[in-house]
BAFI-3210 file (N, C-alpha, C; in Angstrom, 3 decimals, decimal comma, padded with zeros to 6 digits):
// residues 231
n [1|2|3|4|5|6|7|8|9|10|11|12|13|14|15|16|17|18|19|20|21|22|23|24|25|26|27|28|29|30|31|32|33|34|35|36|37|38|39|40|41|42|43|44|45|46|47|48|49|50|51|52|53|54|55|56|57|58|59|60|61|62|63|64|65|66|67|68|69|70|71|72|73|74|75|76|77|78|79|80|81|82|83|84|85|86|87|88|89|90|91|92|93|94|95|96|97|98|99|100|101|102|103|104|105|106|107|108|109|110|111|112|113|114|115|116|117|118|119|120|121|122|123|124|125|126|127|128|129|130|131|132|133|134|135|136|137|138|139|140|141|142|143|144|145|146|147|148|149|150|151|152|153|154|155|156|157|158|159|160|161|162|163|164|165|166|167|168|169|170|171|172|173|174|175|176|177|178|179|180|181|182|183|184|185|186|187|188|189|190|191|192|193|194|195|196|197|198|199|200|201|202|203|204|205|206|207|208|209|210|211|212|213|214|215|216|217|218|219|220|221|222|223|224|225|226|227|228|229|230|231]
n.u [018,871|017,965|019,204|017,865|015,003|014,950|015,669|013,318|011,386|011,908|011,382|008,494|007,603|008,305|006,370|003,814|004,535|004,048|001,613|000,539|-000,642|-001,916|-000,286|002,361|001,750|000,783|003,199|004,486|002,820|000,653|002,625|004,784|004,291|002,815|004,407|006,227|004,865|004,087|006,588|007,946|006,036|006,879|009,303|008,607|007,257|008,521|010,741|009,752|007,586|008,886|010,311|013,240|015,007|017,112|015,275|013,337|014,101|015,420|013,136|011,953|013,477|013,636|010,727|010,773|012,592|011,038|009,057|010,296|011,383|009,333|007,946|009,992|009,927|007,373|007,884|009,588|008,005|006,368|007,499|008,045|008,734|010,162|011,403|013,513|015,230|016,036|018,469|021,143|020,652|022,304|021,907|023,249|024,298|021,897|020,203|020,922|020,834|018,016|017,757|017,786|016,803|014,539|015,394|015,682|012,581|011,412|012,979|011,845|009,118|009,033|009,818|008,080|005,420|006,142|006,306|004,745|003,624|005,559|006,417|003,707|004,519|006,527|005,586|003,879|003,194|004,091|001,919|000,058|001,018|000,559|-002,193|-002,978|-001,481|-003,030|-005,449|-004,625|-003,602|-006,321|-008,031|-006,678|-007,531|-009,293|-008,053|-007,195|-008,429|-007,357|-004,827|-004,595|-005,900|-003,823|-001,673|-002,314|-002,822|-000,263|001,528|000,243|-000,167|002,391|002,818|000,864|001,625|004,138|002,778|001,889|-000,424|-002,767|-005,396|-006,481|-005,105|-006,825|-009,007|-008,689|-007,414|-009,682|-011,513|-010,366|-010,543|-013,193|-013,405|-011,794|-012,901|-015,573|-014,801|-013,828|-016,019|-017,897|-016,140|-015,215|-017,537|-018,570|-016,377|-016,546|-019,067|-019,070|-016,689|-015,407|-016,202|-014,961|-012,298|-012,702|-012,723|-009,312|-009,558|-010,051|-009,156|-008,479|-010,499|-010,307|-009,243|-010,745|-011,640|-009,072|-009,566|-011,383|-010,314|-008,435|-009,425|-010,559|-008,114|-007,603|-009,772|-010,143|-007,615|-008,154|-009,965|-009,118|-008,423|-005,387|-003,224|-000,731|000,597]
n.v [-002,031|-001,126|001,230|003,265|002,446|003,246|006,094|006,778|006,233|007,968|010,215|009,820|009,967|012,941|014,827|013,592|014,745|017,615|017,511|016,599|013,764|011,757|012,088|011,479|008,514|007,203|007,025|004,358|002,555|002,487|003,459|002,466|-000,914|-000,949|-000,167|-001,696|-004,046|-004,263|-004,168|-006,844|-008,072|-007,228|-008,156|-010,782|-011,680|-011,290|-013,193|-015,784|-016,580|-016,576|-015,964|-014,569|-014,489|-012,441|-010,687|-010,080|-009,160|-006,283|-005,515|-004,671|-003,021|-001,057|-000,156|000,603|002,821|004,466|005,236|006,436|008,671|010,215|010,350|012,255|014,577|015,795|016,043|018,728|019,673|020,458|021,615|024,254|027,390|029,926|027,861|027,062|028,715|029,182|028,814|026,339|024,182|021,744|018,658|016,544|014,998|014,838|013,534|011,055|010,127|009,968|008,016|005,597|004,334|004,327|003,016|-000,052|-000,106|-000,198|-002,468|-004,554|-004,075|-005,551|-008,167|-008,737|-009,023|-011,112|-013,579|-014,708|-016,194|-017,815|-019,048|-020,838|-022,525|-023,686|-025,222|-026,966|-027,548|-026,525|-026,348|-026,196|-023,648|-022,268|-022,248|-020,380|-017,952|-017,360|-016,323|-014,836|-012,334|-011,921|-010,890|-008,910|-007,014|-005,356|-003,452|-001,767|000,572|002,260|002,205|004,010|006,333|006,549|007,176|010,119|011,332|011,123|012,802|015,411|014,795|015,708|018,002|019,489|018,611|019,992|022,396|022,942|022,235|021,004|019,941|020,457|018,437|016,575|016,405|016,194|013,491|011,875|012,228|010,926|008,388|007,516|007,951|005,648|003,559|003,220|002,436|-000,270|-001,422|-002,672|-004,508|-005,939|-007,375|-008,212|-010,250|-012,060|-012,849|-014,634|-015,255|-017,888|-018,847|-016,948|-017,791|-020,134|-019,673|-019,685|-022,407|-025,576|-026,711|-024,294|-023,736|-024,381|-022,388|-020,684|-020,847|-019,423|-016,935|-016,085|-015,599|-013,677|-011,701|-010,403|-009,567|-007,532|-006,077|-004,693|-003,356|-001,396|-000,300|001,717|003,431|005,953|005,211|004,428|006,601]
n.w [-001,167|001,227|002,601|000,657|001,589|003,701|003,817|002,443|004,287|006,137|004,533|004,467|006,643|006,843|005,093|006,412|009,215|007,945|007,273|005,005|004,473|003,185|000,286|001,951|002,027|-000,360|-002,317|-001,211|-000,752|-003,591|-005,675|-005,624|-005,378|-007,483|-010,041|-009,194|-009,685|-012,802|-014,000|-013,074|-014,673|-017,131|-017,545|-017,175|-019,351|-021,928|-020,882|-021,884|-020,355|-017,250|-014,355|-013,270|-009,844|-010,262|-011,817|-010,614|-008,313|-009,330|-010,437|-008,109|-007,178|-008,790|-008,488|-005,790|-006,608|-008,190|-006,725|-004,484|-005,858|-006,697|-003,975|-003,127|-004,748|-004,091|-001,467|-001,590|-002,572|-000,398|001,534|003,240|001,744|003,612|005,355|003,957|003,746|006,542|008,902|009,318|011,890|013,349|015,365|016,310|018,437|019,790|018,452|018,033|020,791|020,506|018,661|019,255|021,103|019,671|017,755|018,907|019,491|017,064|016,267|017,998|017,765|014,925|015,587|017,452|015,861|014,326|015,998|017,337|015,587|014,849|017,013|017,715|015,479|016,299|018,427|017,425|014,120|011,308|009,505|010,939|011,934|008,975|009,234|011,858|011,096|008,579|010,303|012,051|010,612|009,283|011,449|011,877|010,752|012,011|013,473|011,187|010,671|012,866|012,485|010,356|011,775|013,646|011,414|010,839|013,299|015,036|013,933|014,615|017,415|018,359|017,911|018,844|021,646|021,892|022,230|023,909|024,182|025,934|026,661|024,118|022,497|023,916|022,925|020,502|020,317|021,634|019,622|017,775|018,961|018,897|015,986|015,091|016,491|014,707|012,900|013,656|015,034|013,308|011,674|013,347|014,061|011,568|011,299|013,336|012,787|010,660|010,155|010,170|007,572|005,902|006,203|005,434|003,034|001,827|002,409|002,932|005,290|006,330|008,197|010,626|012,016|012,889|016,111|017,018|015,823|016,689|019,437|018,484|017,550|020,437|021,605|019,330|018,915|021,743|021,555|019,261|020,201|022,071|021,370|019,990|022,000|021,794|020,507]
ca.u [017,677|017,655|019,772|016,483|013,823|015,159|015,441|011,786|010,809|012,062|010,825|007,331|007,124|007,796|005,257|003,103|004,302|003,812|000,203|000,105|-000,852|-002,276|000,780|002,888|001,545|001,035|004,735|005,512|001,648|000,263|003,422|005,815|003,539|002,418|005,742|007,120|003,813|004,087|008,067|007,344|005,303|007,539|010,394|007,981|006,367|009,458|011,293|008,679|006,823|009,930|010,560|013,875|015,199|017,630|014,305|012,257|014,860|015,345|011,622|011,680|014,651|012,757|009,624|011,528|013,159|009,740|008,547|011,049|011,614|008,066|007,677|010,705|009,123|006,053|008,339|010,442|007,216|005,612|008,363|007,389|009,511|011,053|012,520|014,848|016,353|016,487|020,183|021,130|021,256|022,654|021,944|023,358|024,129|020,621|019,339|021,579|020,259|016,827|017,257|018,643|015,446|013,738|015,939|015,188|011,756|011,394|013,508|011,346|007,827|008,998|009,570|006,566|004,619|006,337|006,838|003,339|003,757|007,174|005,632|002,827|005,095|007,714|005,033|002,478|003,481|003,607|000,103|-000,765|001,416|000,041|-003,607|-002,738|-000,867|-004,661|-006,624|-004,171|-003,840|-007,527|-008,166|-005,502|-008,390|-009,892|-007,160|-007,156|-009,249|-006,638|-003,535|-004,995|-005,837|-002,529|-000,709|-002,638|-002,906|001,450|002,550|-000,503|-000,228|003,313|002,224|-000,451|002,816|005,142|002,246|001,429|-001,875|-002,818|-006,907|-006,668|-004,719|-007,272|-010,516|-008,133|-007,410|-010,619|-012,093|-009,782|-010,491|-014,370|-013,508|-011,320|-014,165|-016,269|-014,376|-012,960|-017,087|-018,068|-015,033|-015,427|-018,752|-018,620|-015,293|-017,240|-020,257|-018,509|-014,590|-015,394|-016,620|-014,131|-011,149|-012,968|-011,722|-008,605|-008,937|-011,182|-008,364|-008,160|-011,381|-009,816|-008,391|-011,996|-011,334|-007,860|-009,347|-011,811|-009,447|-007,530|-010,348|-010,624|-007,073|-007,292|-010,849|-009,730|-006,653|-008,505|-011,376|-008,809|-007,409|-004,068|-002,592|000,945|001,428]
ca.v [-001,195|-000,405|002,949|003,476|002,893|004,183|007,873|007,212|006,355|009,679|011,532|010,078|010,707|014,522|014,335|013,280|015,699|018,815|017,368|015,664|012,243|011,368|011,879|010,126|006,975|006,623|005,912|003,128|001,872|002,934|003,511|000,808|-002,173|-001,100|000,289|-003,264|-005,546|-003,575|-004,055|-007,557|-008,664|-006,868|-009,465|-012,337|-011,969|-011,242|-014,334|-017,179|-017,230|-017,596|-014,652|-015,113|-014,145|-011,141|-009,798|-009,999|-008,251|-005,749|-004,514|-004,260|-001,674|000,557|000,247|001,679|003,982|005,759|005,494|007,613|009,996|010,918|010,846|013,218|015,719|016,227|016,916|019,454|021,523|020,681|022,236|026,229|028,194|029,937|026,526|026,836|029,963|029,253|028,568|024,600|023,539|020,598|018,248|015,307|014,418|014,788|012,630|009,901|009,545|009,658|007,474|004,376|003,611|003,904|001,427|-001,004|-000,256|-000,388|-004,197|-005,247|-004,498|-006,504|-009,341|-009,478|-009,444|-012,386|-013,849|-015,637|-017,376|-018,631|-020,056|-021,830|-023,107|-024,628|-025,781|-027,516|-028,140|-025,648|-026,621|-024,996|-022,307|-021,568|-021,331|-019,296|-016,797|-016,369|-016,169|-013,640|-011,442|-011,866|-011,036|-007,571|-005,855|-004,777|-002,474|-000,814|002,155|002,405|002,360|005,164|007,156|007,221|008,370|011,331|011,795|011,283|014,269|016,433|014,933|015,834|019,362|020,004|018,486|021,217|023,465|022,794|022,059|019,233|019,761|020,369|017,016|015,299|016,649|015,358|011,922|011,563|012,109|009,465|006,929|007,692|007,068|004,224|002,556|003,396|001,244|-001,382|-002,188|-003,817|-005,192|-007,007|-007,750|-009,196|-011,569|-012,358|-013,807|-015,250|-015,651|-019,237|-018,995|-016,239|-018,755|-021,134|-019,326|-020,279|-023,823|-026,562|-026,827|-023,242|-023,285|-025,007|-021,535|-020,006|-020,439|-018,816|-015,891|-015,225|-015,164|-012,365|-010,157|-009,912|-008,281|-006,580|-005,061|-004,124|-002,359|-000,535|000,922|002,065|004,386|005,942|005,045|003,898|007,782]
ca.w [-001,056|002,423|002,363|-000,165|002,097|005,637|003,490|002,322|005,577|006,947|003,665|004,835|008,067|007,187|005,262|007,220|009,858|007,090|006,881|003,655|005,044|001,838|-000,175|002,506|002,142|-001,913|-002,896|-001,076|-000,974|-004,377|-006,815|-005,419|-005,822|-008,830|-011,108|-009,070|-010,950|-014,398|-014,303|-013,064|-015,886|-018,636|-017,790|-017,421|-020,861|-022,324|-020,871|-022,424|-018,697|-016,358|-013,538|-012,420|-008,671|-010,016|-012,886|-009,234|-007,645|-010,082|-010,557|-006,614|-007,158|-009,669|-008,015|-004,837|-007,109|-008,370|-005,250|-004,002|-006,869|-006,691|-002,898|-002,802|-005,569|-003,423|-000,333|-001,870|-002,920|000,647|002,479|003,091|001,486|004,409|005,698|002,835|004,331|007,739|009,475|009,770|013,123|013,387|016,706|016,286|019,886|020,272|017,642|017,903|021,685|020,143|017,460|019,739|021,618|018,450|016,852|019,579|019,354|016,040|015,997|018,601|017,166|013,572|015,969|018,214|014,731|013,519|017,071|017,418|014,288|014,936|018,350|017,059|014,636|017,511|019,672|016,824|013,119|010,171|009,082|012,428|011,607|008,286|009,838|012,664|010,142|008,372|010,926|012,673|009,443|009,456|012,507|012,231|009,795|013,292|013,936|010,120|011,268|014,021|011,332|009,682|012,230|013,858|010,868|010,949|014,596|015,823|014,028|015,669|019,096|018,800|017,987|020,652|023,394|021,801|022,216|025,381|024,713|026,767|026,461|022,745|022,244|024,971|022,118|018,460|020,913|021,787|018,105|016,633|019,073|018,243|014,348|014,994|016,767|014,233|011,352|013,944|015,414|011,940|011,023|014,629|013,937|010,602|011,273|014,555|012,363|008,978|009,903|009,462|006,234|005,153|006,523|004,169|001,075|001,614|001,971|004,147|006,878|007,496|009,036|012,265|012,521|013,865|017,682|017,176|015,716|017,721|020,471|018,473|017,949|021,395|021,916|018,573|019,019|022,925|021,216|018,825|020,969|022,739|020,539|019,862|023,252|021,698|020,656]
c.u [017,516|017,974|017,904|015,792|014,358|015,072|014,098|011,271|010,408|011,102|008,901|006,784|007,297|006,822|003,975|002,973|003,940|002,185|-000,336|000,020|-000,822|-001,359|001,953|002,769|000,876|002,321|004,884|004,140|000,384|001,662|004,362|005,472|003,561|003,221|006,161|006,371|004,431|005,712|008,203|007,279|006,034|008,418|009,561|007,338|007,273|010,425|010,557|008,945|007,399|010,125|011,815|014,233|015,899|016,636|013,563|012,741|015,133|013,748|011,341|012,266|013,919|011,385|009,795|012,020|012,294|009,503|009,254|011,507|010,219|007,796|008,629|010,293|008,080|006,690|008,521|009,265|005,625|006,072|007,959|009,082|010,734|012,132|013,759|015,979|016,522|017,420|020,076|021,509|021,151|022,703|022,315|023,841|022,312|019,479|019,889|020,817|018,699|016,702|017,790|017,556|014,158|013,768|015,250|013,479|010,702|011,361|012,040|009,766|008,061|008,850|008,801|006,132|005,135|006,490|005,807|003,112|004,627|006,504|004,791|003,700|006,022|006,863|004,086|002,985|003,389|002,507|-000,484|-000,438|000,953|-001,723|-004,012|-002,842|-002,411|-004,945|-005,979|-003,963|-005,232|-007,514|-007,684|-006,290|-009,002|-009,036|-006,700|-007,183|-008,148|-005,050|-003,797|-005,114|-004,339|-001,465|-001,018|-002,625|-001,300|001,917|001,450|-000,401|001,283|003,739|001,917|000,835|003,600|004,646|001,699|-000,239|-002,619|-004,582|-007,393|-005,865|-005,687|-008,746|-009,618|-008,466|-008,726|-011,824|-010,987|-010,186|-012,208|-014,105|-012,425|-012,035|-015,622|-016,035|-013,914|-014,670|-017,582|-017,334|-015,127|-016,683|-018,893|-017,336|-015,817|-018,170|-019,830|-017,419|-014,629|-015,472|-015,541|-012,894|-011,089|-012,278|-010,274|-008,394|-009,605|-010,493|-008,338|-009,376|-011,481|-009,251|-009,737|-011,869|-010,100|-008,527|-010,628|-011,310|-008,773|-008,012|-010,772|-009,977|-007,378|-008,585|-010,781|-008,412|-007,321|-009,589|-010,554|-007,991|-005,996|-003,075|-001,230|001,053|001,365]
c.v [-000,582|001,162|003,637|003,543|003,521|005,280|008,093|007,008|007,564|010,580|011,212|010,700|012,542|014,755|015,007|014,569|017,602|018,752|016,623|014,287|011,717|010,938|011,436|009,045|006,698|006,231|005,207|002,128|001,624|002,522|002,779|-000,050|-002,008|-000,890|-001,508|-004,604|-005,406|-004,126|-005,782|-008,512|-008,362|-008,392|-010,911|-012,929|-011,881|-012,604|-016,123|-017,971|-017,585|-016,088|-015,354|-014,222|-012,582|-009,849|-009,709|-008,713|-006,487|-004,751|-004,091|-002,464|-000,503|000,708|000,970|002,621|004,967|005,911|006,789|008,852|010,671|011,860|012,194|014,680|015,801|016,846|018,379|020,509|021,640|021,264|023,285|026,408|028,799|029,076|026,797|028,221|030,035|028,283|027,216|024,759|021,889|020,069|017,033|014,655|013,686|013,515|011,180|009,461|009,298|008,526|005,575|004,021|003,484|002,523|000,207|-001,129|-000,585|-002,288|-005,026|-005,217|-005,250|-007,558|-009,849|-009,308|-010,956|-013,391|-015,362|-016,884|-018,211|-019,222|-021,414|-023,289|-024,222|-025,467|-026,860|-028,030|-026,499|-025,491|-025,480|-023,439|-020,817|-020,698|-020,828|-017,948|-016,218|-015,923|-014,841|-012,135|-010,538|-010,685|-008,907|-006,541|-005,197|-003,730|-001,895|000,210|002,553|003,175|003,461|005,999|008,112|007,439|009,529|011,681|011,955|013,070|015,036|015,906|015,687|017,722|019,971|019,532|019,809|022,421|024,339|022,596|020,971|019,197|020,027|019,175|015,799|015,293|015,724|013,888|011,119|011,349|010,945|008,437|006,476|006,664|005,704|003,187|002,423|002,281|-000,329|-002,445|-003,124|-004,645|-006,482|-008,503|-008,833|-010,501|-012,779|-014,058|-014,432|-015,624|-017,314|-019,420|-018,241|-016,987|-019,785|-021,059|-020,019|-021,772|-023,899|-026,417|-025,536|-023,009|-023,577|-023,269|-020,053|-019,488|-019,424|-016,993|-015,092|-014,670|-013,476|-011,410|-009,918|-008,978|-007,004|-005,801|-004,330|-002,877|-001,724|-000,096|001,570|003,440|004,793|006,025|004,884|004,983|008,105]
c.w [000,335|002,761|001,843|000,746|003,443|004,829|003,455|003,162|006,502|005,684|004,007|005,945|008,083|006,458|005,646|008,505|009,354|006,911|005,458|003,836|004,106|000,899|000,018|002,269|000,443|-002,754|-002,249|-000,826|-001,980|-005,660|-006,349|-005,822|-007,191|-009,896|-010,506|-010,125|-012,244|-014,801|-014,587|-014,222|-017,309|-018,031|-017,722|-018,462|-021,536|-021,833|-021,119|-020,494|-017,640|-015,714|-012,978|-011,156|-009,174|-010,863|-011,252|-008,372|-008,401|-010,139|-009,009|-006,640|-007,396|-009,211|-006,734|-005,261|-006,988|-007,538|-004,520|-004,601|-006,444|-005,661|-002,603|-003,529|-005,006|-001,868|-001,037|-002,524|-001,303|001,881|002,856|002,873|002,641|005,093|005,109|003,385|005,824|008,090|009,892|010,939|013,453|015,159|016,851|017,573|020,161|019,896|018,112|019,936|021,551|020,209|018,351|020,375|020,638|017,402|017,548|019,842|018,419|015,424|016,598|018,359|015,844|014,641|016,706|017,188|013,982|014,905|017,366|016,462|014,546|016,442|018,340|016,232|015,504|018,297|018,699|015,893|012,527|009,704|010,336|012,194|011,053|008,515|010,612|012,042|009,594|009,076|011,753|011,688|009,069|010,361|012,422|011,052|011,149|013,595|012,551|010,287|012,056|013,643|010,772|010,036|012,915|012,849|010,522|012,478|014,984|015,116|014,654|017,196|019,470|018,574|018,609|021,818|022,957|022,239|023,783|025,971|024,770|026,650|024,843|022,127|022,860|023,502|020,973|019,554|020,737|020,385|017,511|017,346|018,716|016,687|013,934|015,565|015,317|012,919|012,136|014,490|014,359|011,646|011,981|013,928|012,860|010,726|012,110|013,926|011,270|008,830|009,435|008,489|005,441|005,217|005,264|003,078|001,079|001,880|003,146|005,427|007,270|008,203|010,346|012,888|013,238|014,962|017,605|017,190|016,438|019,237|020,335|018,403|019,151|021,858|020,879|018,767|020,424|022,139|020,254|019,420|022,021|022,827|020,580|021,270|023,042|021,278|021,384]
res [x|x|x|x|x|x|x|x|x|x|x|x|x|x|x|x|x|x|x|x|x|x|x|x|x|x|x|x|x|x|x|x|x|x|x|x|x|x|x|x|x|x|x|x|x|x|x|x|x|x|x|x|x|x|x|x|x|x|x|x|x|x|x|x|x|x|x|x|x|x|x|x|x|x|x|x|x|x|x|x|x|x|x|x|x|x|x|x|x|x|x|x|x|x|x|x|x|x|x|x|x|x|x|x|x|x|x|x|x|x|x|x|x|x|x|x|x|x|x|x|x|x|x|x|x|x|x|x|x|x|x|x|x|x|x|x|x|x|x|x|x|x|x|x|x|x|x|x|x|x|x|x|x|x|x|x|x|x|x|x|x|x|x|x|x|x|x|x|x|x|x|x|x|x|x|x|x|x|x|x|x|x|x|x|x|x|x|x|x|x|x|x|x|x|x|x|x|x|x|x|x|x|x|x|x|x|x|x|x|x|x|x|x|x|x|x|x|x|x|x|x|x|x|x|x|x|x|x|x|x|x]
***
């Protein structure tokens, strides 16, 4: 599957940079999951209640499939026309020095997200682990608003730099970090006053995981009032 998603990766991000945010982010967060459940559930009702590893594997496939059939039929009529007739220039020097600090930047944000966990985990028990993992999950709804904004904001900041317009990128900036405060102050607010109780749900012991997360809404509500600073 990977071949698979690195293309849909790229087919989102254009996208995204064409302006269809919206339709970026429904195949692989909308019609993946859901062709993957539906597929899923056919082999599990069909095998008297037993999912095995390659029927799991399998509904992953075709739920990446649609995903990508779809997402690619919404490029291919979000392109403009002219595109299609203008002369390939090919830069592959260019890219390939891109695409190498991306890689490494790329590697290295999966593993500071899993990094904290795996720490906890070396330094404490798994138990600790697991109620870290909530409370940090938790905790990472504070920076939603934030997620949202910057996949509408990177392809326009990277617009307004081509454009050269450095006080019409400082007004969009400044309006997203507005409406990313705007979804990240509640979110604060309510984890702030109830995370204990919401920890609860999952189970009596995760409510040891309180102090943790008020620790994390500190960073994470500092990084989202801070707005899109990592584009």
């Amino acid at each position: 599957m990977f071949p698979l998603l690195a293309v849909a990766n790229i087919r989102g991000a254009m996208l995204r940079g064409l302006r269809h945010v919206v339709k970026a982010a429904i195949p692989a967060n909308i019609i993946r999951p859901v062709v993957l459940l539906a597929v899923a559930a056919l082999f599990y009702f069909s095998g008297d209640g037993e999912l095995t590893a390659p029927a799991a594997m399998t509904a992953n496939v075709v739920g990446a499939g649609a995903a990508f059939v779809v997402g690619t039929v919404w490029l291919i009529g979000a392109v403009p026309k002219p595109a299609y007739r203008a002369p390939v220039r090919l830069r592959r020097k260019e890219w390939i020095l891109v695409s190498l600090p991306l890689l490494m930047n790329g590697g290295l944000h999966l593993l500071m997200k899993q990094a904290d966990v795996l720490m906890v985990g070396s330094l404490y028990s798994t138990d600790a682990a697991g109620i870290y993992a909530a409370a940090s999950r938790l905790g990472g709804l504070v920076v939603f608003g934030l997620t949202a904004v910057n996949s509408i904001l990177a392809p326009m900041i990277s617009e307004y730099h081509t454009r050269g317009d450095r006080s019409g990128m400082q007004r969009m900036v400044a309006r997203g970090a507005w409406l990313t405060a705007l979804v990240a102050i509640p979110v604060f607010a309510t984890l702030l006053l109830f995370g204990r109780t919401i920890l609860g749900l999952f189970g009596d012991a995760f409510t040891e995981g309180y102090l943790p997360l008020v620790i994390l809404l500190a960073g994470y509500g500092m990084n989202a009032l801070t707005g899109s600073v990592g584009f």
